[in-house]
C-alpha positions as CSV (number, residue, x, y, z in Angstrom):
1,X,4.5,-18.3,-18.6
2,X,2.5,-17.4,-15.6
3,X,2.4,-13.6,-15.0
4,X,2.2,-12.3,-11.4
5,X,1.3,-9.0,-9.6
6,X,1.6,-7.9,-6.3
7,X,-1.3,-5.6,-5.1
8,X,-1.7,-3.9,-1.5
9,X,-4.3,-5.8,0.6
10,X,-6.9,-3.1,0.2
11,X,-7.3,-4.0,-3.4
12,X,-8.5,-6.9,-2.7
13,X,-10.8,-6.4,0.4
14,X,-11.7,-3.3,0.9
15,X,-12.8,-4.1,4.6
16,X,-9.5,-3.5,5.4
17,X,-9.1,0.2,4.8
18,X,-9.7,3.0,7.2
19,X,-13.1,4.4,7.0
20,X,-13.6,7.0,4.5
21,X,-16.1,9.3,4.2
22,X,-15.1,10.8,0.7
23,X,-17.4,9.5,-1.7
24,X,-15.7,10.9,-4.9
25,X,-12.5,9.3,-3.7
26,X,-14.2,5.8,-3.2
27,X,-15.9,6.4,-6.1
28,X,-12.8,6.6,-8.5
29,X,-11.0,4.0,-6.5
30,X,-13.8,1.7,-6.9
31,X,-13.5,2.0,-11.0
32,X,-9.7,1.2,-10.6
33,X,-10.4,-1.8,-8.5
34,X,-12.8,-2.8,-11.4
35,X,-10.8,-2.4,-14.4
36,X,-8.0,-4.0,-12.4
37,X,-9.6,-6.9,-11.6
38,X,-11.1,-7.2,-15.2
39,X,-7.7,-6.4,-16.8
40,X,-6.0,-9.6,-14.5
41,X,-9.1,-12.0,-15.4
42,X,-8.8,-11.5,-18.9
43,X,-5.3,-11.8,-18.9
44,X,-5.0,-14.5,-16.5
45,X,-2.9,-12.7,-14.3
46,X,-2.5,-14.5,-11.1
47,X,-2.6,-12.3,-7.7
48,X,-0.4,-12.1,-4.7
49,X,-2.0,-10.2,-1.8
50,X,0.4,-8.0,0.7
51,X,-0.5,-8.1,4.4
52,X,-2.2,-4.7,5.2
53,X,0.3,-3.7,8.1
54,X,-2.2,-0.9,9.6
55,X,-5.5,-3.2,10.2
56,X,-3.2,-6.2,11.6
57,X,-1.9,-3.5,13.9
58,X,-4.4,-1.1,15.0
59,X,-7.7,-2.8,14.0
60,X,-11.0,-2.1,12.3
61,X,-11.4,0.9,14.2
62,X,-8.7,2.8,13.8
63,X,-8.9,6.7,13.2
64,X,-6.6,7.6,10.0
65,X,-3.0,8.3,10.5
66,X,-0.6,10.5,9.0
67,X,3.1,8.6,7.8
68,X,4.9,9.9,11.2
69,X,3.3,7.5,13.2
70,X,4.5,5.1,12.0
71,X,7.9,6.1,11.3
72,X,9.4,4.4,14.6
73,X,11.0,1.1,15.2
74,X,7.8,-0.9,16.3
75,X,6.3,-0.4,13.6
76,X,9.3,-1.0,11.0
77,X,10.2,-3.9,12.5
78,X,6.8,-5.4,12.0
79,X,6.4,-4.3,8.4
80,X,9.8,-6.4,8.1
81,X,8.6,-9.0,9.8
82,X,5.2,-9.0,7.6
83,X,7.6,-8.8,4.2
84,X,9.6,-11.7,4.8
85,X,7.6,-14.3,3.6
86,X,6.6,-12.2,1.0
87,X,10.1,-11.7,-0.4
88,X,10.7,-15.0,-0.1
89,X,8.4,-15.9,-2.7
90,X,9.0,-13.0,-4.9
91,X,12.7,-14.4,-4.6
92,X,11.8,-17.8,-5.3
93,X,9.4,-16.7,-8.6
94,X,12.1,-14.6,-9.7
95,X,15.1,-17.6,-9.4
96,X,12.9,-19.2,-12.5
97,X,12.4,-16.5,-15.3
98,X,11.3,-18.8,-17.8
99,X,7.8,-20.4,-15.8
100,X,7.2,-17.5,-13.9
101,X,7.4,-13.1,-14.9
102,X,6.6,-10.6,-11.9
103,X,4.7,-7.9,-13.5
104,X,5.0,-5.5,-10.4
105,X,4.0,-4.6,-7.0
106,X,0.6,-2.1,-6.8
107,X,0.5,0.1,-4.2
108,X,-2.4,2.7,-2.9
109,X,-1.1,6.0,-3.2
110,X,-2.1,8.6,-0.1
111,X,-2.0,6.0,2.6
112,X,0.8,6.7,5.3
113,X,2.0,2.6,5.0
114,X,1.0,1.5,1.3
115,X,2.2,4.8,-0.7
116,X,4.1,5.0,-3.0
117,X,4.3,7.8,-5.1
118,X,1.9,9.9,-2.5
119,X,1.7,9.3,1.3
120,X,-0.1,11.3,3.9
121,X,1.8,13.5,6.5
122,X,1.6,15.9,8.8
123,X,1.6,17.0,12.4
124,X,-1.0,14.5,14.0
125,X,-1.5,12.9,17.2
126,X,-2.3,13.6,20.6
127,X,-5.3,13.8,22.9
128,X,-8.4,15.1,21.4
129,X,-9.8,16.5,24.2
130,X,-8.7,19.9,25.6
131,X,-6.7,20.2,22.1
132,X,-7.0,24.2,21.8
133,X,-6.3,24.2,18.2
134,X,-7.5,20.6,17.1
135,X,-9.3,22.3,13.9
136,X,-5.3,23.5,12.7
137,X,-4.4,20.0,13.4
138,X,-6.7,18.8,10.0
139,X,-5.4,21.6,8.2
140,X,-1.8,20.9,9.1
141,X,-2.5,17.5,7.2
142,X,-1.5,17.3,3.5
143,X,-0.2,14.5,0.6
144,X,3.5,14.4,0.3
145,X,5.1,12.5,-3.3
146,X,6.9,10.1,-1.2
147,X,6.3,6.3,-0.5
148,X,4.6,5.1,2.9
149,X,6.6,3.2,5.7
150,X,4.9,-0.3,4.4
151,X,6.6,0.4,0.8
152,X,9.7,2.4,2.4
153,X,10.4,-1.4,3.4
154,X,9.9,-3.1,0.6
155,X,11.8,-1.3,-1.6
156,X,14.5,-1.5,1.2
157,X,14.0,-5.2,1.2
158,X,14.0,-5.9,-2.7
159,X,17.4,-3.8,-2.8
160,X,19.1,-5.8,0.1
161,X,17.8,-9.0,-1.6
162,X,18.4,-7.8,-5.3
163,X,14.9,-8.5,-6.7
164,X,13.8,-6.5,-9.0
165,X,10.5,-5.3,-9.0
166,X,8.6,-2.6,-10.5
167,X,6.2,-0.4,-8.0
168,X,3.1,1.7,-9.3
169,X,0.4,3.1,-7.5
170,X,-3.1,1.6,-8.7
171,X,-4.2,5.3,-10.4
172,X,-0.9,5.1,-12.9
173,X,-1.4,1.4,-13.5
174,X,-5.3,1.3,-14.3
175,X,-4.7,4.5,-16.4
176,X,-2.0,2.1,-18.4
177,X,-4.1,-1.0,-19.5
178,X,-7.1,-1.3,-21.8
């Protein structure tokens, strides 16, 4: 039986990921990606990469952003549009449970799109110049136990479509193999 998991595209290539200048964090996320990627060669795990929604959107370049901007239409329509082929095969793997077991979708907990237990929020956005309290701004930011737009659609779309998936963030799953 061929065993599948679903990881965020950051997982995978980490060129796709805001730039981070939190060393520790990088650090610890580096030794999950390891162990990940060790755990699915050993096991012969085969691996089906999501779209990253924020670097097909706003670039290389973008500044890091906070899980209300991208809670508007735009920007849930495209996550939609960037799941449907996606579900589409999930649906198809799923229609043959004897060749084929979906292990589970792994998500990257604190981004504002790919969350899932954690997400970043706050009040963020704006000009930076002129910005009188700019420095409250950062301090206004803060991790809230909820999924990211990015997952808020998938799960909406593996309801409507009755597949059934597990979701973990890549912390709890790592923390879960040998």
């Amino acid at each position: 039986m061929d065993k599948i998991l679903i990881v965020s595209h950051c997982i995978l290539n980490t060129s796709s990921k805001v730039v981070s200048y939190n060393q520790e964090e990088i650090k610890q996320e580096n030794a999950n990606r390891e162990k990940l990627i060790k755990y699915v060669l050993k096991n012969n795990i085969q691996l089906l990469q999501l779209p990253c929604p924020e670097f097909l959107l706003y670039g290389a370049k973008r500044w890091g952003h906070v899980k209300e901007q991208f809670n508007h239409p735009y920007f849930r329509k495209q996550c939609r549009e960037m799941l449907e082929p996606i579900i589409m095969q999930l649906k198809e793997y799923a229609s043959y449970p004897e060749r084929f077991q979906l292990l589970g979708i792994i998500a990257i907990d604190g981004s504002p799109s790919c969350g899932y237990h954690m997400t970043c929020k706050g009040d963020w956005g704006g000009e930076f110049t002129g910005c009188p309290d700019l420095h409250k701004k950062f301090y206004n930011l803060y991790m809230a136990k909820e999924p990211g737009i990015f997952m808020e659609e998938m799960i909406s779309f593996l309801k409507k479509e009755n597949v059934d998936i597990p979701i973990m963030d890549l912390s709890t799953f790592t923390t879960h193999i040998n």
